[in-house]
GUVO-62012 format. One record per atom (N, C-alpha, C, O): residue number from 1; residue in one letter; atom name; x, y, z. Coordinates in nm, 3 decimals, always signed. Layout:
<atoms>
  margu  nunu  lolum        x        y        z
    NUM     A     CA        X        Y        Z
...
</atoms>
This chain:
<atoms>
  margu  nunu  lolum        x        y        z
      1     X      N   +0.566   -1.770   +6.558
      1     X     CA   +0.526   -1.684   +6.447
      1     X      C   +0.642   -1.594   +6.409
      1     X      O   +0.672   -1.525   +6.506
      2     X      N   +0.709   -1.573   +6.316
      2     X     CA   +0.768   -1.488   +6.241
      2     X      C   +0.722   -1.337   +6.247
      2     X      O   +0.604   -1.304   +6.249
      3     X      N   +0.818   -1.258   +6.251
      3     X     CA   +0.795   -1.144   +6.309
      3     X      C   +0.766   -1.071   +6.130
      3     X      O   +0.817   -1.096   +6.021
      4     X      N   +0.652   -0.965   +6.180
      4     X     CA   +0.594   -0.964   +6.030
      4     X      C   +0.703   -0.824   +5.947
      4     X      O   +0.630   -0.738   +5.898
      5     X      N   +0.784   -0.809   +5.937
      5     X     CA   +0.884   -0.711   +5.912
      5     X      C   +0.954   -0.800   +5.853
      5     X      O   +1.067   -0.753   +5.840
      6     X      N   +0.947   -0.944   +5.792
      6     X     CA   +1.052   -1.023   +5.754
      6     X      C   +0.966   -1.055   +5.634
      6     X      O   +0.916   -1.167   +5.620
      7     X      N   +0.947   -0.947   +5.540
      7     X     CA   +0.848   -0.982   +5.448
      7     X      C   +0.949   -1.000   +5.317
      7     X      O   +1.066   -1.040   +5.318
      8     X      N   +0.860   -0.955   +5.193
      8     X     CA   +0.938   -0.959   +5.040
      8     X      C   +0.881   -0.836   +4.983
      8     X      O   +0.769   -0.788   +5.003
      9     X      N   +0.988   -0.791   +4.899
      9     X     CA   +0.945   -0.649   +4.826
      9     X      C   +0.960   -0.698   +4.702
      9     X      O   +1.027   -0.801   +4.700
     10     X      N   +0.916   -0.654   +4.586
     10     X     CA   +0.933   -0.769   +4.444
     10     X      C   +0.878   -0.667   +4.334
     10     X      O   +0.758   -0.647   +4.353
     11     X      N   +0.934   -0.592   +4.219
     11     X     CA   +0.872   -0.574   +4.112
     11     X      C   +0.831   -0.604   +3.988
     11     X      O   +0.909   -0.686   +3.940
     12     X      N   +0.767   -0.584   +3.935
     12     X     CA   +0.793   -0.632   +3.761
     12     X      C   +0.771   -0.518   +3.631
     12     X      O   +0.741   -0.403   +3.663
     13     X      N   +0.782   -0.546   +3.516
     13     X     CA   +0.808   -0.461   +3.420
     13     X      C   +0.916   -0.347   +3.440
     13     X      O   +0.908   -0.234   +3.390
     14     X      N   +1.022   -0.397   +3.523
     14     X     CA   +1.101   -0.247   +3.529
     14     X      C   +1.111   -0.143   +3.620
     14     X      O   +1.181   -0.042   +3.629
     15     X      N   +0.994   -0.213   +3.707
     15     X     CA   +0.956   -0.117   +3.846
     15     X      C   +0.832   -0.080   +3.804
     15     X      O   +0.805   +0.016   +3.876
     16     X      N   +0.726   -0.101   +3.718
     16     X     CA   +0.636   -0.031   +3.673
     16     X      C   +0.541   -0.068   +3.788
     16     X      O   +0.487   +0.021   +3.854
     17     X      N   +0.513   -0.233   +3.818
     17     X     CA   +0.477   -0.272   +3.911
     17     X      C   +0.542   -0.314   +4.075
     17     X      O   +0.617   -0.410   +4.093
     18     X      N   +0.503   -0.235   +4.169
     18     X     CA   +0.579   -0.291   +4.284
     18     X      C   +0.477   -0.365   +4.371
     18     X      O   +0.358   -0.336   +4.364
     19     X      N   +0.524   -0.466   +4.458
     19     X     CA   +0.442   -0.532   +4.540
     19     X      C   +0.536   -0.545   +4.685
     19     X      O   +0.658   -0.558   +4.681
     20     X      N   +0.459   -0.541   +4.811
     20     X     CA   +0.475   -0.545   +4.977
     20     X      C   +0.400   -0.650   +4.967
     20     X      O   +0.294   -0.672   +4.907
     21     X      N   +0.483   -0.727   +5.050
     21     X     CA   +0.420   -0.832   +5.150
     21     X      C   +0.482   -0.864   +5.292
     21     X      O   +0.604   -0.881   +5.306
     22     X      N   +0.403   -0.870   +5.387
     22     X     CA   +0.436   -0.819   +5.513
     22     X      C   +0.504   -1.038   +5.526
     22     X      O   +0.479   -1.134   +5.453
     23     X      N   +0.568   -1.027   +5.625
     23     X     CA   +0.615   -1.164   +5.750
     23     X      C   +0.498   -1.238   +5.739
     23     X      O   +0.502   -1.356   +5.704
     24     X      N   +0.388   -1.178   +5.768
     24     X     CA   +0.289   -1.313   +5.758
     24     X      C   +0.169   -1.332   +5.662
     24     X      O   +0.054   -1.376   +5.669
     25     X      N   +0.269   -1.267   +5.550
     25     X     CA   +0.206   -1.327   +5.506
     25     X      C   +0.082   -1.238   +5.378
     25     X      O   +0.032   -1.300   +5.283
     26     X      N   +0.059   -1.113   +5.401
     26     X     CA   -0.053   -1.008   +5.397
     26     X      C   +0.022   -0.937   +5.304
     26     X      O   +0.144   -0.933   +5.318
     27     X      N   -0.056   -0.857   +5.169
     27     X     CA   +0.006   -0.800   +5.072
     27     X      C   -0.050   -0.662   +5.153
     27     X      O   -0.156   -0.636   +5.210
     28     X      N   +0.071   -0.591   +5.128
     28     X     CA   +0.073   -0.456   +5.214
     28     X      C   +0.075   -0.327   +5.118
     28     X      O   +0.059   -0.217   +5.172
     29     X      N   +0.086   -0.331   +5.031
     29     X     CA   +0.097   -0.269   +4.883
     29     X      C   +0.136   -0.258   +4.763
     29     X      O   +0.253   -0.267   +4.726
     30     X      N   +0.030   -0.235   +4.685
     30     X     CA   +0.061   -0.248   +4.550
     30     X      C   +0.066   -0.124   +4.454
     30     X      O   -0.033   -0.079   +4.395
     31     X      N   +0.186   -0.079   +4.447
     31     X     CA   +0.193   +0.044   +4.340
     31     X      C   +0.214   +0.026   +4.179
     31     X      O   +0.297   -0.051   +4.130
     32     X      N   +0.123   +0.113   +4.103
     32     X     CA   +0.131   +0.096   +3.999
     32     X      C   +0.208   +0.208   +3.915
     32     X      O   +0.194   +0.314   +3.976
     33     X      N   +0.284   +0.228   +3.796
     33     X     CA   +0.333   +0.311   +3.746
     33     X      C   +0.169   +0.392   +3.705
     33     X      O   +0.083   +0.308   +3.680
     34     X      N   +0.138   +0.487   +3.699
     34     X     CA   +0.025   +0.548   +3.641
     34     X      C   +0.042   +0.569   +3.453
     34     X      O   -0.056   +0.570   +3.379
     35     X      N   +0.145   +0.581   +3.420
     35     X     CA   +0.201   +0.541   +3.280
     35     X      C   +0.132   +0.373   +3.217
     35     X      O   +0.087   +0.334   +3.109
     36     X      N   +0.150   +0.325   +3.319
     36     X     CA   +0.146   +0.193   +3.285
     36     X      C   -0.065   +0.177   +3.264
     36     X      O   -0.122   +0.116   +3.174
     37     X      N   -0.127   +0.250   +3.374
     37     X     CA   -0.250   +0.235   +3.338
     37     X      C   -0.264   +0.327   +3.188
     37     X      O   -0.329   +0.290   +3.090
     38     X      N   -0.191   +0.446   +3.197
     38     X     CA   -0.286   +0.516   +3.116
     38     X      C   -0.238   +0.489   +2.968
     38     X      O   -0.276   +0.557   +2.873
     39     X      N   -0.151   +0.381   +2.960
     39     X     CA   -0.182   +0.278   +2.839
     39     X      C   -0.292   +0.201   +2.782
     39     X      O   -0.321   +0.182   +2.664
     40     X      N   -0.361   +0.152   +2.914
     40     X     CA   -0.488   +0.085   +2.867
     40     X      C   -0.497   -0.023   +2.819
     40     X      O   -0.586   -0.069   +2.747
     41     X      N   -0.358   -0.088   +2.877
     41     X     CA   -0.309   -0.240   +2.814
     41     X      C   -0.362   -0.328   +2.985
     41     X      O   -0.291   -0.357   +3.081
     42     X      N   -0.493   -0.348   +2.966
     42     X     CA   -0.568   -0.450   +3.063
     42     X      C   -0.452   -0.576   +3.076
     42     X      O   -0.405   -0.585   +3.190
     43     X      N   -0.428   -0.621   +3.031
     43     X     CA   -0.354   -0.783   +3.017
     43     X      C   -0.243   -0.742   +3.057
     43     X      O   -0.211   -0.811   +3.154
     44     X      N   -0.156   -0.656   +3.030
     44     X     CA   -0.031   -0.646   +3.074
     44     X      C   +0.000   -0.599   +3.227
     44     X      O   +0.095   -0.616   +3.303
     45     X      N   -0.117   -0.535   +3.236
     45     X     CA   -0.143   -0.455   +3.399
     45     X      C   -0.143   -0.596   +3.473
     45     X      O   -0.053   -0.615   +3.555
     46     X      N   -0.255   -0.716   +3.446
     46     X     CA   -0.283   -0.767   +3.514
     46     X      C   -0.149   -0.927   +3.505
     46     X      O   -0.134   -1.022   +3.582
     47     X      N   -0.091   -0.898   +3.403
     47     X     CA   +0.045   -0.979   +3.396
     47     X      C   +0.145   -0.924   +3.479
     47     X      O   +0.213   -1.008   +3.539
     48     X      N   +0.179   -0.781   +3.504
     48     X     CA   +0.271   -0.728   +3.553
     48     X      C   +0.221   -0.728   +3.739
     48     X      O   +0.312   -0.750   +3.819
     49     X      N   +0.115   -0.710   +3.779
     49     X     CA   +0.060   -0.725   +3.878
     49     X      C   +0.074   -0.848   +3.944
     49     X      O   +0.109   -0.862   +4.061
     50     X      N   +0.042   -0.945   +3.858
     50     X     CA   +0.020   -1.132   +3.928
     50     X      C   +0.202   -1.155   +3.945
     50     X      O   +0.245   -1.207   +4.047
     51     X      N   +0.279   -1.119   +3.855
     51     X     CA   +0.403   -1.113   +3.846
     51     X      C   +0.510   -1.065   +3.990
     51     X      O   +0.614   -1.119   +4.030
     52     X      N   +0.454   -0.973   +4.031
     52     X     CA   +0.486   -0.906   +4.120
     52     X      C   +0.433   -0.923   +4.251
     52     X      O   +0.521   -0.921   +4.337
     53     X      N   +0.333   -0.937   +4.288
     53     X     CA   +0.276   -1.064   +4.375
     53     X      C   +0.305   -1.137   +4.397
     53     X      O   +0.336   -1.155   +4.515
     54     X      N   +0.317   -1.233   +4.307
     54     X     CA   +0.401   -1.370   +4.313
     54     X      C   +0.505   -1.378   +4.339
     54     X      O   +0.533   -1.489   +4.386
     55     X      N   +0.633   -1.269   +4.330
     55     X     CA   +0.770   -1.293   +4.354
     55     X      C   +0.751   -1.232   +4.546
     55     X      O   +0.793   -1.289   +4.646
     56     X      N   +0.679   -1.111   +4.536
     56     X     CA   +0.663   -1.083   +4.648
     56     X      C   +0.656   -1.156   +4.783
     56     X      O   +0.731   -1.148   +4.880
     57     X      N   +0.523   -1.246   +4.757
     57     X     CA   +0.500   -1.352   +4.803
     57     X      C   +0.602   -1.464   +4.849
     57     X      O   +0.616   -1.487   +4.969
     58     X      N   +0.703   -1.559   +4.715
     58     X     CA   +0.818   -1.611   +4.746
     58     X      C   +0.913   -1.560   +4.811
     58     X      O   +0.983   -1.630   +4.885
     59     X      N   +0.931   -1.450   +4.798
     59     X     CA   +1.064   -1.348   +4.887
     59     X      C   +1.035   -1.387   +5.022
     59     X      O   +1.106   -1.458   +5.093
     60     X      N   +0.870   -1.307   +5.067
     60     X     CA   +0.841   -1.356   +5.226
     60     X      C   +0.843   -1.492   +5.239
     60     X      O   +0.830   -1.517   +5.359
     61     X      N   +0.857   -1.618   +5.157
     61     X     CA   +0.792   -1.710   +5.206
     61     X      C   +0.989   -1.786   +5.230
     61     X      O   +1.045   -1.862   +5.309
     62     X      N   +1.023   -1.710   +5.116
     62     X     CA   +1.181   -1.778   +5.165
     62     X      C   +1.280   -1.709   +5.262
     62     X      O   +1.372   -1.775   +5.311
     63     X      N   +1.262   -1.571   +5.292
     63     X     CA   +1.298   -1.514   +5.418
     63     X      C   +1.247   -1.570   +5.576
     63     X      O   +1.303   -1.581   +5.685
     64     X      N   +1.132   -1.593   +5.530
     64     X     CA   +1.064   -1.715   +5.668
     64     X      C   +1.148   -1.834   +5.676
     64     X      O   +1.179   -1.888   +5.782
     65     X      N   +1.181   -1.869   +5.571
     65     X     CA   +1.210   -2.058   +5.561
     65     X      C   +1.337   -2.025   +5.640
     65     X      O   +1.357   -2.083   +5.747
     66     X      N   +1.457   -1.902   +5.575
     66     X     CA   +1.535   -1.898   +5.667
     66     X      C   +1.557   -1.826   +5.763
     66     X      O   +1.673   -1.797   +5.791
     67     X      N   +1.481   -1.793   +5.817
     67     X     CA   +1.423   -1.706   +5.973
     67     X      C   +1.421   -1.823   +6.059
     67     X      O   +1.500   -1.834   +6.154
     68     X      N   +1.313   -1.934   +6.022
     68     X     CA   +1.311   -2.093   +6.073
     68     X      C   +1.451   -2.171   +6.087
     68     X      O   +1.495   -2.209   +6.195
     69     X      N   +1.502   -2.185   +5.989
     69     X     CA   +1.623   -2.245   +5.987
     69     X      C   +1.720   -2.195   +6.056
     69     X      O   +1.814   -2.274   +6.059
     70     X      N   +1.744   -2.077   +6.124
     70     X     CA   +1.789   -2.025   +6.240
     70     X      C   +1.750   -2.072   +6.343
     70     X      O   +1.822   -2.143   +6.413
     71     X      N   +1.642   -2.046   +6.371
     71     X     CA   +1.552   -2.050   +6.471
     71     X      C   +1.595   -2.220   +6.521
     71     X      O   +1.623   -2.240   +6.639
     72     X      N   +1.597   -2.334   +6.420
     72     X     CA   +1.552   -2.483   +6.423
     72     X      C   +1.715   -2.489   +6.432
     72     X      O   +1.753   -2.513   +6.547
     73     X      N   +1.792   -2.478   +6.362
     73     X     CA   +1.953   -2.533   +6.355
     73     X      C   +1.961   -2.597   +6.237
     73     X      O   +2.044   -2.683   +6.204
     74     X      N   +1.851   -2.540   +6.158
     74     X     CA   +1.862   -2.641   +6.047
     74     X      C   +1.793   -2.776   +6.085
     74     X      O   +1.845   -2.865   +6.018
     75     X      N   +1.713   -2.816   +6.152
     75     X     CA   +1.679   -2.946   +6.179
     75     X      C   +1.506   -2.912   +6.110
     75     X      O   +1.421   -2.826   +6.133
     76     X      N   +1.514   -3.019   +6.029
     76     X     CA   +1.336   -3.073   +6.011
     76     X      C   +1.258   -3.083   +6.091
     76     X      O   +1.289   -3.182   +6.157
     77     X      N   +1.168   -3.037   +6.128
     77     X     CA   +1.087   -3.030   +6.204
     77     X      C   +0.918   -3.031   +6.140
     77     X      O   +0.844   -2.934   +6.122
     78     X      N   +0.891   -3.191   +6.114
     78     X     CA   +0.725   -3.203   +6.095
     78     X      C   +0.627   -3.067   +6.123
     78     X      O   +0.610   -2.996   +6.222
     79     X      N   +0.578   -3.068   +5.998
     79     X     CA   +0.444   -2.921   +6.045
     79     X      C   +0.509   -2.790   +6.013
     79     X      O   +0.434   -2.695   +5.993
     80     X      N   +0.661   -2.768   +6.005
     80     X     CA   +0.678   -2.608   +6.002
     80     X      C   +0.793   -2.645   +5.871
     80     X      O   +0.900   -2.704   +5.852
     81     X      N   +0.678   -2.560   +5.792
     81     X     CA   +0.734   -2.507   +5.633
     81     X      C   +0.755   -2.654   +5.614
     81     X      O   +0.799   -2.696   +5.507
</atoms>
């Protein structure tokens, strides 16, 4: 298991939206600009949100791949990633 400190930090709109995601995996927080709600632009919140998540997400998932690839020597190994 990957030690969970080997996560992804990821924003969108500018920093308006930030997103945590821990090593294994777990979204650890999501900050919002309060500017950004008290627009009242529903769609963009929830564009800037999925946005930021999502990169979050890839960051941890490619900091793992090469956490593994240390770990392996670079060798393929069936079942992991």
């Amino acid at each position: 298991m990957m030690p969970a400190n080997a996560g992804g930090i990821a924003s969108a709109g500018g920093g308006m939206v930030t997103a945590v995601v821990s090593g294994d995996l777990i979204l650890k927080q999501l900050t919002i600009d309060p500017k950004v709600v008290a627009e009242g632009d529903v769609s963009l919140i929830e564009d800037l949100v999925l946005s930021a998540v999502n990169a979050a997400f890839k960051k941890a998932q490619d900091t793992m791949a090469e956490e593994m690839k240390s770990v392996t020597g670079g060798l393929k190994i069936p079942g992991l990633f």
